[in-house]
N, C-alpha and C positions, 0 to 999 in steps of 0.2 A: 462104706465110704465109696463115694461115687469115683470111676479112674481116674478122670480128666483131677478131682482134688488132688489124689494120691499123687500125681506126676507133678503139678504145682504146688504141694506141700516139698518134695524130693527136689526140687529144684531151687526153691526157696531157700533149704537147707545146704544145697553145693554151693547158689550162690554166697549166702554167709561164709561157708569155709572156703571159697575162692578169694573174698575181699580180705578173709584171717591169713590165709596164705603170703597174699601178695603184700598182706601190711610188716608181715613178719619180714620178709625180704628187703620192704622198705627199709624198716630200722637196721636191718642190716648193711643196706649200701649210702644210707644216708651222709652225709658229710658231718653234720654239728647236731648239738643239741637240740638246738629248737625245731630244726626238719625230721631229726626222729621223733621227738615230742608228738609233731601232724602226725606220723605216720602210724604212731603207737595211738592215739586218738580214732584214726580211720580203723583201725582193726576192733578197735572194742564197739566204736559204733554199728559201722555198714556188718559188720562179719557175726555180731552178736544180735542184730536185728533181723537178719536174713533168717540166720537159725531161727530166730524167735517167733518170728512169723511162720516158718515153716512148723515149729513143733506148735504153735496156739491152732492153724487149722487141723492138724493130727491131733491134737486135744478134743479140739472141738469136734471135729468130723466122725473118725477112727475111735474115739475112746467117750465122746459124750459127755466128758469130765467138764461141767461148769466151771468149778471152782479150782481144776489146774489151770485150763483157759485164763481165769480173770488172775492165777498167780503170775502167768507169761507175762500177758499183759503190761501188768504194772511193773514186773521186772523192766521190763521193754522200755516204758514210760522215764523209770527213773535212769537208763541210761542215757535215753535219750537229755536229760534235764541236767545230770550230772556231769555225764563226762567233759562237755566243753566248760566248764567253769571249775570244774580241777583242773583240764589242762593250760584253762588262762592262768590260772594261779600257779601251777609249776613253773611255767614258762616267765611269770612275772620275779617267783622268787627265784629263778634261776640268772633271770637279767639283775636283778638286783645284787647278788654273789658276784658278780663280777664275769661270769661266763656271756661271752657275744658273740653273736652269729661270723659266720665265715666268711660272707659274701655279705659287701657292703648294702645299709639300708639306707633306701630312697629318705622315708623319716624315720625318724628317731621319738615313736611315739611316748614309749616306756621310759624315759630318757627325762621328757616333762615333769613325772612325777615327782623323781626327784630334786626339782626345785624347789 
């Protein structure tokens, strides 16, 4: 594995654990539900894709493994596809329970459905 990969796979991979990091802290200092909802979103996204990127070219490069490679991959994929439509749906059945944001909304989009 050529270096210049090796250092862009390793970098790849801190960035993922920097954007898990800071997401983890998010939810921590957040005010309400729905702004830790994003933040808990941002970490499985940006934080899980950085890694993933990083281990599919160390699959690829470093180990040669086709069929790890295309397992990351589609890992990758289905986060990418998933995560924001759980988190509209938490978020939806969470406005729906009666839980609402802290700081007042411009619209009140979720609010329509109920009609």
């Amino acid at each position: 594995m050529p270096m210049w990969l090796k250092i862009l796979s390793d970098v790849l991979i801190a960035c993922g654990a920097f954007f898990a990091l800071v997401g983890v802290l998010g939810i921590l200092r957040m005010p309400d539900t729905f702004c830790r909802m994003q933040a808990s979103t941002c970490v499985s996204t940006l934080g899980v894709i950085g890694v993933a990127l990083g281990g599919l070219l160390h699959a690829i490069f470093a180990m040669g493994s086709a069929s790890t490679a295309v397992k990351i991959a589609v890992i990758c994929l289905l986060i990418l596809i998933t995560n924001p439509v759980g988190s509209h749906a938490i978020a939806k059945g969470a406005y729906k329970a009666g839980i609402r944001p802290e700081t007042p909304m411009e619209t009140d989009d979720l609010g329509r459905d109920n009609e």
